[in-house]
MARSELUM-377147 format. One line per 3 residues: number of its first residue (from 1); their letters; for each residue x, y, z of C-alpha. Coordinates in steps of 0.2 Angstrom, whole numbers. Layout:
NUM = a = X,Y,Z; ... $
This chain:
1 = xxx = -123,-127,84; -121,-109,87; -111,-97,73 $
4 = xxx = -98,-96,88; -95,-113,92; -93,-118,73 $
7 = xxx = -79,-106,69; -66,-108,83; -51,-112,76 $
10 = xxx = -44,-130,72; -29,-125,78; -32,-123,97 $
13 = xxx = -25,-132,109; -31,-141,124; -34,-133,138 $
16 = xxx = -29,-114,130; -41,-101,135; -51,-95,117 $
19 = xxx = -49,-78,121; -33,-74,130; -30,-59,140 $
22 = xxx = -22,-42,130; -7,-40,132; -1,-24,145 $
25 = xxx = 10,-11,139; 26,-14,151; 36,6,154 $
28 = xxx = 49,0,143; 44,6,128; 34,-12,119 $
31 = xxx = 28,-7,104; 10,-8,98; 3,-17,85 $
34 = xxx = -11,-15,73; -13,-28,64; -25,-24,48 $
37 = xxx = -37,-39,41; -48,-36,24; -60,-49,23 $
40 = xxx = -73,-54,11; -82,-69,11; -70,-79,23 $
43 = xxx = -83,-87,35; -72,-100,35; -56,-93,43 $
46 = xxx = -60,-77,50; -63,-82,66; -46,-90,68 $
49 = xxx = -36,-76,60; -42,-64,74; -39,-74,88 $
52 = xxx = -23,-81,84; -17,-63,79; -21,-58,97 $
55 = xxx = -12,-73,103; 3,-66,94; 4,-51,102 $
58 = xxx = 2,-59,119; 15,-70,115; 24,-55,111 $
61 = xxx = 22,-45,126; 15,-29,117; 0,-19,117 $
64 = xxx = -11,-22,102; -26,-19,91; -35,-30,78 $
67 = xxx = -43,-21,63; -58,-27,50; -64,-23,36 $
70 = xxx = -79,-34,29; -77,-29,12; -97,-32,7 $
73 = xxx = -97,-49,13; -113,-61,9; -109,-74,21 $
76 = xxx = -108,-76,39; -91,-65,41; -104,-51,48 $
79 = xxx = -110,-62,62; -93,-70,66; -84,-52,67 $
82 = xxx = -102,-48,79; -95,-63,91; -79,-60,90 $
85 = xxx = -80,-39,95; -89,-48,112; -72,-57,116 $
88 = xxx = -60,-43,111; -62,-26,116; -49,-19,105 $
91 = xxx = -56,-30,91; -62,-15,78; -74,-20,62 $
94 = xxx = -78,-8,47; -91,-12,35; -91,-11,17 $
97 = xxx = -112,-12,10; -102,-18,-5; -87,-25,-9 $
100 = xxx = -76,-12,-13; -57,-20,-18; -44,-22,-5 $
103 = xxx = -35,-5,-8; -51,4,0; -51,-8,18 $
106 = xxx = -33,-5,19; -32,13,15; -48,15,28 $
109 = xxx = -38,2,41; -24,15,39; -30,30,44 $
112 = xxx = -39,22,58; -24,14,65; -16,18,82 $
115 = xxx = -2,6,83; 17,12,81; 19,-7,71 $
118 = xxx = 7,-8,57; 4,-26,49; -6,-33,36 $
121 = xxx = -14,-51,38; -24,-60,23; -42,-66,29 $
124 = xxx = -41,-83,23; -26,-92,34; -16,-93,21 $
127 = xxx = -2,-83,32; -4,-90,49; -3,-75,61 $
130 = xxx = 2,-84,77; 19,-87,67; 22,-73,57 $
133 = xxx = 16,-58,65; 30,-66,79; 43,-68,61 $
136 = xxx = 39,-51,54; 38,-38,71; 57,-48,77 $
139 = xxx = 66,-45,60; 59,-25,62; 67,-24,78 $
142 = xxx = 81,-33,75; 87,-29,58; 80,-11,61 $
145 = xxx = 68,-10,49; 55,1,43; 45,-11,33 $
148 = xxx = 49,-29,32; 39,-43,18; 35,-59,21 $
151 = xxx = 44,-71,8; 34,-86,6; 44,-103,5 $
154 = xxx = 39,-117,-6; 24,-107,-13; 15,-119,-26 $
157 = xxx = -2,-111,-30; -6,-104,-48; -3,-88,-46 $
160 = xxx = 18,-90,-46; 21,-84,-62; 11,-69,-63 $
163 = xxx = 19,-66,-46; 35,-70,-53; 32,-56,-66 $
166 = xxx = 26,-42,-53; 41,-45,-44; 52,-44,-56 $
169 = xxx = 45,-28,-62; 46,-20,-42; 64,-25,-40 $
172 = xxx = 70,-19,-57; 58,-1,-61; 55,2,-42 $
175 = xxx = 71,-5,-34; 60,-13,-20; 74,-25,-13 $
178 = xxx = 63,-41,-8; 57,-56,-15; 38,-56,-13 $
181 = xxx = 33,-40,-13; 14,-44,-13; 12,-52,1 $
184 = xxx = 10,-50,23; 21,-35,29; 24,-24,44 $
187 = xxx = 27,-6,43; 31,4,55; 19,20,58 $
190 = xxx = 29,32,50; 27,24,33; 8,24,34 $
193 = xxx = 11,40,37; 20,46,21; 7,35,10 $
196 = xxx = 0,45,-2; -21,43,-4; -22,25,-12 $
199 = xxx = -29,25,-27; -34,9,-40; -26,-6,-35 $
202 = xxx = -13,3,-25; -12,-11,-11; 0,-20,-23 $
205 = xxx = 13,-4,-24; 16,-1,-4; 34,-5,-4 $
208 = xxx = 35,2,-22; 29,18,-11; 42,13,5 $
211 = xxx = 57,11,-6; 55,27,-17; 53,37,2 $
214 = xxx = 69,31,9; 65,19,21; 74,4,27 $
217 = xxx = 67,-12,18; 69,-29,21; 62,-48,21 $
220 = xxx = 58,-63,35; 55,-80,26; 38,-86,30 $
223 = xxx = 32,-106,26; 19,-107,12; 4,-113,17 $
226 = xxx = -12,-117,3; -28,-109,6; -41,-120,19 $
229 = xxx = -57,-113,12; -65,-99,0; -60,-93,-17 $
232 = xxx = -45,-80,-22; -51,-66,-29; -37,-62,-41 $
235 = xxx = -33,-67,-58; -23,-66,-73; -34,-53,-79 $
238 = xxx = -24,-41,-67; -7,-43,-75; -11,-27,-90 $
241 = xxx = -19,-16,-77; -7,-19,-64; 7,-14,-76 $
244 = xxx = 1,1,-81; -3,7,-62; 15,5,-62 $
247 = xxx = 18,17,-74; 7,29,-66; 12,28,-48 $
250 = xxx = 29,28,-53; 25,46,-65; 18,52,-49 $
253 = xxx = 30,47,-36; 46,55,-50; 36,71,-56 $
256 = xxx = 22,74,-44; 35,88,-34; 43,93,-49 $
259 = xxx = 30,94,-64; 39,108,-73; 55,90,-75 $
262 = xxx = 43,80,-87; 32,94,-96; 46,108,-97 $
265 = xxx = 58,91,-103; 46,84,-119; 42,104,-122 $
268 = xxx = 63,110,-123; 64,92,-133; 51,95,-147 $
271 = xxx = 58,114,-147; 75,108,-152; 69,94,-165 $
274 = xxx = 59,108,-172; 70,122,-173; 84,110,-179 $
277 = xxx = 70,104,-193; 67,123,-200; 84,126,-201 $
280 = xxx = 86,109,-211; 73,114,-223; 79,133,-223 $
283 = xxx = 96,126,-229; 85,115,-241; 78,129,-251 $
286 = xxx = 93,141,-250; 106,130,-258; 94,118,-270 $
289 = xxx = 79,129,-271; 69,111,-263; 54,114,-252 $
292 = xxx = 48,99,-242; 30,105,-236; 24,90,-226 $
295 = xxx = 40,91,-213; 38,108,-211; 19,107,-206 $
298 = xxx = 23,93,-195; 38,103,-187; 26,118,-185 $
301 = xxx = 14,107,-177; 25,98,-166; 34,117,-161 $
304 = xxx = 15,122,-156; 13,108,-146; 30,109,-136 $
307 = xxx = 27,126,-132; 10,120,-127; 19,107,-113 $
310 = xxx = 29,120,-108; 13,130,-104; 6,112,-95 $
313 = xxx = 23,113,-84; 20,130,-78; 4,127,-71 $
316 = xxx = 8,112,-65; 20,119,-55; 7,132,-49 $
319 = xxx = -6,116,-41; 9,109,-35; 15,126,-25 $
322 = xxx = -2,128,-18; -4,111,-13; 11,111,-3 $
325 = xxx = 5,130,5; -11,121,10; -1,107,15 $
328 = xxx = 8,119,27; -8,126,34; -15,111,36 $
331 = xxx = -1,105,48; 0,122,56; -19,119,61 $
334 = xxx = -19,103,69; -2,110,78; -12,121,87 $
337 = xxx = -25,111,88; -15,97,97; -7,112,106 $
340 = xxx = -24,119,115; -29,101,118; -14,97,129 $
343 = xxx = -14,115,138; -33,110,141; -28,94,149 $
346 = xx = -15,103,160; -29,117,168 $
């Protein structure tokens, strides 16, 4: 039995053509999907995932693209995705020599992206995509939407509570308005576009990211369905780490424009904590001749250091300046450069 034969999909139909014909862009504007795939060891699965997510977008009516990322696989995934790219031309496959987390595929699936709807698919068929990427690109449309989240219903595996936990912690710090924030979504291009580089386990934090931009956010219910094969590679262990990336991303996303807010803030703070200690103690002496040595080193100290985060804001504020000038320059380039290309194209 060839590597082919023994991964088609248990959910074919008879008579259904294994590979069906991409769908064509009609002139009424049908929007194109990309759908993103990390995969790591998912011999099992992978095979399905792809072609019922091209059957989606048939079904669909819309142009479309399927993205990989064999994140440092050890199995057959490699040779699956080989037999697959021969049936579907728009079938595109990264490879990772090792495994190198989720946030890397998707942040490399990202840029390489060309679809105006972006959507991201687990590996392992626990989202079926012949359903969902249906469920998730309709509530876009419909509900005008900029991102929309899968809300899995009936879920029963072990990872609810913690789950649970993260999304209680997006709805309340990050104000994302959905109930399972970690899970498939579909974002339309110009969120991928406003996404910082992701750093860490950053995948976890997208909407976090969407909400705290402005775009529109919503949910689809989607039906729980248990893993067929394979191994999750998450764990408790993820719960501390996950908080405190919290508490950096949202740092970065308050202050990274405005540095001078949190520095200049502790530094004005421990300022007037000191200055309101000195004239304590000064008052001290002068009516009952009492010094108190300890609290005024530790106000000196703590005066020093304010003045010292003031400093931090200040050149904080510079980097940030510059960025944004090289920012500018960067955008002014690949203007022109777009610019020339299309006056190229004219001659």
């Amino acid at each position: 039995m060839t590597i082919e034969t023994a991964n088609r999909p248990m959910f074919e139909q008879p008579g259904q053509p294994t590979a069906p014909p991409l769908a064509v862009a009609d002139k009424r504007g049908a929007l194109a999907i990309s759908v993103v795939i990390p995969a790591r060891n998912e011999e099992a699965t992978i095979w399905q995932v792809v072609e019922r997510s091209y059957r989606a977008m048939a079904g669909l009516g819309k142009t479309g693209e399927v993205l990989v990322v064999n994140d440092g696989s050890t199995d057959s995934t490699a040779a699956i995705l080989a037999d697959l790219r021969a049936l579907y031309p728009t079938l595109r496959v990264f490879a990772h020599r090792r495994s190198q987390g989720m946030t890397a595929a998707l942040q490399r699936m990202f840029w390489a992206s060309r679809g105006d709807v972006v959507i991201l698919i687990p590996a392992d068929m626990e989202s079926d995509p012949l359903v969902d990427i249906p469920a998730l690109v309709n509530a876009l449309e419909q509900q005008n939407l900029d991102v929309v989240a899968g809300w899995r219903q009936g879920r029963r595996d072990g990872k609810v509570f913690a789950s649970a936990i993260y999304n209680f912690v997006m709805r309340t710090l990050a104000g994302v308005p959905v109930h399972d924030g970690n899970w498939i979504k579909a974002m339309r291009r110009e969120v991928i576009e406003s996404l910082p580089p992701l750093r860490s386990d950053w995948h976890r934090f997208l909407l976090m990211i969407a909400a705290h931009h402005g775009f529109r956010m919503g949910e689809t219910p989607t039906h729980y369905r248990p893993r067929a094969a394979g191994a999750s590679k998450f764990g408790w262990e993820r719960i501390p780490i996950s908080f405190l990336d919290v508490l950096v991303l949202k740092f970065l996303l308050t202050f990274s424009q405005k540095p001078m807010r949190f520095f200049g803030g502790l530094g004005l703070a421990g300022i007037a904590i000191s200055l309101v200690t000195f004239i304590y103690l000064t008052g001290l002496y002068v009516f009952t001749d009492t010094q108190q040595r300890p609290i005024f080193l530790a106000a000196g100290i703590l005066a020093v250091i304010s003045v010292l985060l003031l400093l931090v804001g200040f050149l904080a504020e510079l980097i940030v300046s510059q960025g944004e000038r090289i920012a500018q320059l960067e955008r002014r380039i690949a203007e022109e450069e777009a610019g020339s290309t299309l006056d190229g194209d004219r001659r």
